[in-house]
C-alpha positions in Angstrom: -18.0 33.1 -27.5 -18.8 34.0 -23.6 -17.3 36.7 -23.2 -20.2 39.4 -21.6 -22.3 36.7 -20.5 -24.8 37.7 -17.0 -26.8 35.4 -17.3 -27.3 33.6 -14.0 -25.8 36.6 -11.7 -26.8 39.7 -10.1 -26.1 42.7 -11.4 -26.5 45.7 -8.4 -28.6 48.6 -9.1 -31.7 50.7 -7.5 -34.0 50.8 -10.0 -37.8 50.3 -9.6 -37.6 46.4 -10.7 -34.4 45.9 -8.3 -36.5 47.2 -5.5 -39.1 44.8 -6.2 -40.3 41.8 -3.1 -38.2 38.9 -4.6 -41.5 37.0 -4.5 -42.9 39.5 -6.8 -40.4 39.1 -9.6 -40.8 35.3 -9.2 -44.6 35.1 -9.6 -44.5 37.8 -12.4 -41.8 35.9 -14.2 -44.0 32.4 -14.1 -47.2 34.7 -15.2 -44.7 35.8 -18.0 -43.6 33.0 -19.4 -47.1 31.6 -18.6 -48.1 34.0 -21.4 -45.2 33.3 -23.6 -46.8 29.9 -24.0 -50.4 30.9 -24.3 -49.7 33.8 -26.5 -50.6 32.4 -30.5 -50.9 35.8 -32.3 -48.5 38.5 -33.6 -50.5 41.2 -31.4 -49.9 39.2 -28.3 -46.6 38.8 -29.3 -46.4 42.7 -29.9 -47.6 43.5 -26.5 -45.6 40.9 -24.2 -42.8 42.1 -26.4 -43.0 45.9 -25.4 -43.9 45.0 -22.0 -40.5 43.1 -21.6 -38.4 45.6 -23.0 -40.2 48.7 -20.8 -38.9 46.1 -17.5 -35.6 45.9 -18.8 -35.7 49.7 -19.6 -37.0 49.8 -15.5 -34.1 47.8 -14.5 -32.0 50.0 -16.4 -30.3 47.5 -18.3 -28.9 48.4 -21.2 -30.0 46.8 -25.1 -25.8 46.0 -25.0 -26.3 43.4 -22.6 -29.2 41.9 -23.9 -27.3 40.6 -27.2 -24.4 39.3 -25.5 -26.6 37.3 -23.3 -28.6 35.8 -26.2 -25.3 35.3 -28.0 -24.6 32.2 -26.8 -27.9 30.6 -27.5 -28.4 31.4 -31.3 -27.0 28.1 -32.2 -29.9 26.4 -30.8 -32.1 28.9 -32.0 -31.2 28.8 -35.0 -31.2 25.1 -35.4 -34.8 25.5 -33.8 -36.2 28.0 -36.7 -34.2 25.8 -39.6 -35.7 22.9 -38.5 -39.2 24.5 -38.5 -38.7 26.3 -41.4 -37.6 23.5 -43.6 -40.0 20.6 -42.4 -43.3 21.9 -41.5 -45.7 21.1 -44.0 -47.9 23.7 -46.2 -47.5 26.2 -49.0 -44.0 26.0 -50.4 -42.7 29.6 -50.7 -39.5 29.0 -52.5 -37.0 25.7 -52.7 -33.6 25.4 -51.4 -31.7 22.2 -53.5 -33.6 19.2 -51.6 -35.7 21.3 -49.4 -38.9 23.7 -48.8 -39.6 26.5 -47.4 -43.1 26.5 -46.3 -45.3 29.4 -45.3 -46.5 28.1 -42.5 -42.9 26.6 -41.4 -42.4 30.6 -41.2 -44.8 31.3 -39.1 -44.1 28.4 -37.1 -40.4 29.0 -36.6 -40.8 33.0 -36.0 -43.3 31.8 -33.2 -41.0 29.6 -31.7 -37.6 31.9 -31.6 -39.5 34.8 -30.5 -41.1 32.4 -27.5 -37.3 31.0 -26.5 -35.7 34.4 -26.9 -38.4 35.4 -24.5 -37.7 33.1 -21.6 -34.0 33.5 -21.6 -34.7 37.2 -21.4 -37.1 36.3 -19.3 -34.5 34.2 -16.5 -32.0 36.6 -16.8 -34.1 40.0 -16.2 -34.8 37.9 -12.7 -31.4 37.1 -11.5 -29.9 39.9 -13.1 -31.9 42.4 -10.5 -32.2 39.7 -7.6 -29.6 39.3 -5.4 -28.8 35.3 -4.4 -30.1 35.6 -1.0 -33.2 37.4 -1.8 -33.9 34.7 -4.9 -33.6 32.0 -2.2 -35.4 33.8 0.5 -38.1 34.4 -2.2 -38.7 30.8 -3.5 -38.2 29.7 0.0 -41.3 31.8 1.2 -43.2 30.5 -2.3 -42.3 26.9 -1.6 -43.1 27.1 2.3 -47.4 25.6 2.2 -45.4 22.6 1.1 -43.2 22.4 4.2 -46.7 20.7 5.9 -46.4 18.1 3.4 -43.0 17.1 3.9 -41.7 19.5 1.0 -38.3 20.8 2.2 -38.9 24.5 1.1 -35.4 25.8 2.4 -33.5 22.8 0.7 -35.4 23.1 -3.0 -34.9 27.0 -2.7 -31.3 26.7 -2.2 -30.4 24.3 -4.9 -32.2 26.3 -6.9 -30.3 29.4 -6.6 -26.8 27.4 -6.6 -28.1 25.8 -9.9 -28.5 29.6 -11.3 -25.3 31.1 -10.2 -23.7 28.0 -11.6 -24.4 28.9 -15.1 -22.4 32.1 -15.3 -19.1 29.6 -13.6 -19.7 26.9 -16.3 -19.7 29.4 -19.3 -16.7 31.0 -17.6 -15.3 27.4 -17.4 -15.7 26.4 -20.8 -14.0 29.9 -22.4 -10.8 28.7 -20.4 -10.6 26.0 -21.2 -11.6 26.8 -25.1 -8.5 29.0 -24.9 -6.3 26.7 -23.4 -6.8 24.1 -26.0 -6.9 27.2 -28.5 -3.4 27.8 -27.5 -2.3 24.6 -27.9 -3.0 24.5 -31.9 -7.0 23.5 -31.6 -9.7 25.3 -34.2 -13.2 24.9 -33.0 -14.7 26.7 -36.3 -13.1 24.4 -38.5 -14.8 22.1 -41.3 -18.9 22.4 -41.3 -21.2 22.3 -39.4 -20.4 18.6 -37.7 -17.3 19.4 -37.7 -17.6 22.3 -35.3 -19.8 20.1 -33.3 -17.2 17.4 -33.1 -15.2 20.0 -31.7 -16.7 20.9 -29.1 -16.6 17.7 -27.6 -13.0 17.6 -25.9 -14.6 20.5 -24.1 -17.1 18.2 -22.6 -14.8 16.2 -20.5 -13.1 19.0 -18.8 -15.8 20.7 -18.6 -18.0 18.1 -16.7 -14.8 17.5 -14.8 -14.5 21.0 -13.5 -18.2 21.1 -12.5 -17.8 18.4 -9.9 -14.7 19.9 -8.6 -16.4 23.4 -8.1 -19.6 21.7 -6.4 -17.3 19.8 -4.3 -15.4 22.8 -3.3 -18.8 24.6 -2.5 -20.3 21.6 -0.7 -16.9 21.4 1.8 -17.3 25.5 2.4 -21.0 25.0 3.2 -19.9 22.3 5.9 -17.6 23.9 6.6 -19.7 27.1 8.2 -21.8 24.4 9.4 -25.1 24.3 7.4 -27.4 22.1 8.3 -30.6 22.9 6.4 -33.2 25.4 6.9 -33.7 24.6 10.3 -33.6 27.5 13.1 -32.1 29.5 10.7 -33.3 33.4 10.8 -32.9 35.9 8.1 -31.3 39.9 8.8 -33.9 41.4 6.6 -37.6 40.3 6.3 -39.2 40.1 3.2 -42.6 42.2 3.3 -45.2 43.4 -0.2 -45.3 47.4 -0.2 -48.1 48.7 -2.6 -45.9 48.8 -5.5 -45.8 45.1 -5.5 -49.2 44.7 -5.1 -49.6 47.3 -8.2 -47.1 44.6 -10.2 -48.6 41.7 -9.4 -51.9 43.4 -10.6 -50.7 44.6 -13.5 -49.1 41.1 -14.6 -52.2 39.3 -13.7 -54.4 41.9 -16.0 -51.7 40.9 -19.3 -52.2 37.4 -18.0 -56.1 37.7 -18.5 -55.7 39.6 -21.4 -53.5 36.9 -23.1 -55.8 34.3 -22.1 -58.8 35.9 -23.6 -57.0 36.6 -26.7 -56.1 32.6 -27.2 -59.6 31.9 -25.9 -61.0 34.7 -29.1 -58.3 32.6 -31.3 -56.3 35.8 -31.9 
């Protein structure tokens, strides 16, 4: 069910998006999904849609990877588009047993799958060509005007970035132990659709289990090498925007307007 998954870690390269300032991809990812949410027209949807996959084309990605990082997430999705589907009201378009399909449930659900599939794309085209220090050094920069009002800039940057690389651990986590209780006679597709969900919950247990036992282990190692905080600390490389950053921030701020004047037109 994992197997492939990226999502949450770095994946080294030198393209053009992997050279970007780490602040750049952050900013440019918030305009992004800033626009995912404004966007309420197939054109806008068309255009943010071709943007996305000409970055992921930069970063050199392959199409591959893509699916086996949304592959984990079409359960929800799909739920998601059902639910729309089948309970928006509007202009019935044809009748399953008990329940309608409306036209505008359609619409509705396209809107929303293409918006979610989007934003996971979206979070894994940024820590897919960030490394882990650069994403904290980044956010850490973003997040420093705060530090005057008390804001620790340093400490939110870094749980950050641990909450991101955990993801890739805890899906990792969960195929184990899927195939240790596979081994040991258990069927998670077995019976409907509440009966796979019932299944999966003897993974929860474990599961949880083995989260606090890895962010034990991690919080000894960090004491371990003495980390006290963003304090004094100093960085081997500083972070400094070349014009080609400046020429992607523009760029992501001119779709940004665009978008905005498309939802102001109604389009």
């Amino acid at each position: 069910m994992f197997d492939g998954l990226t999502i949450g870690q770095f994946i080294p390269g030198d393209s053009l998006i992997h050279r970007l300032d780490p602040r750049t991809k952050i900013v440019t990812t918030i305009l992004l999904v800033a626009a995912v949410m404004l966007a309420g027209s197939w054109p806008a949807y068309l255009v943010l849609s071709i943007l996305l996959l000409a970055v992921f084309t930069l970063a050199g990605i392959p199409p591959g990877m893509l699916w086996q990082n949304l592959r984990p997430f079409w359960f929800i999705l799909g739920i998601t588009f059902l639910l729309q589907i089948f309970f928006t009201p509007g202009e019935v378009v044809f009748t399953a047993g008990p329940l309608h399909v409306t036209r505008p449930g359609l619409a509705l659900g396209g809107q929303i799958l293409w918006r979610l599939t989007v934003l996971i794309l979206a979070g894994f085209l940024l820590t897919a060509t960030t490394s882990p220090l650069k994403l904290t050094a980044g956010l850490e920069c973003l997040l420093a005007p705060g530090k005057r009002f008390g804001v620790p800039a340093h400490e939110l940057a870094m749980m950050m970035t641990i909450a991101l690389r955990f993801i890739p651990t805890l899906f990792s986590e969960a195929q184990t132990i899927m195939k240790a209780q596979q081994s040991r006679g258990a069927d998670f597709m077995q019976g409907g659709l509440w009966g796979r969900v019932r299944g999966i919950v003897p993974l929860l247990l474990p599961l949880f289990a083995g989260a606090f036992r890895r962010a034990e282990d991690l919080a000894t190692a960090m004491e371990s090498r003495c980390y006290r905080g963003g304090a004094g600390r100093t960085r081997m490389e500083e972070l400094s925007l070349r014009g080609i950053d400046f020429g992607a921030l523009i760029l992501c701020v001119a779709l940004f307007s665009l978008i905005l004047g498309l939802r102001w037109r109604g389009w």
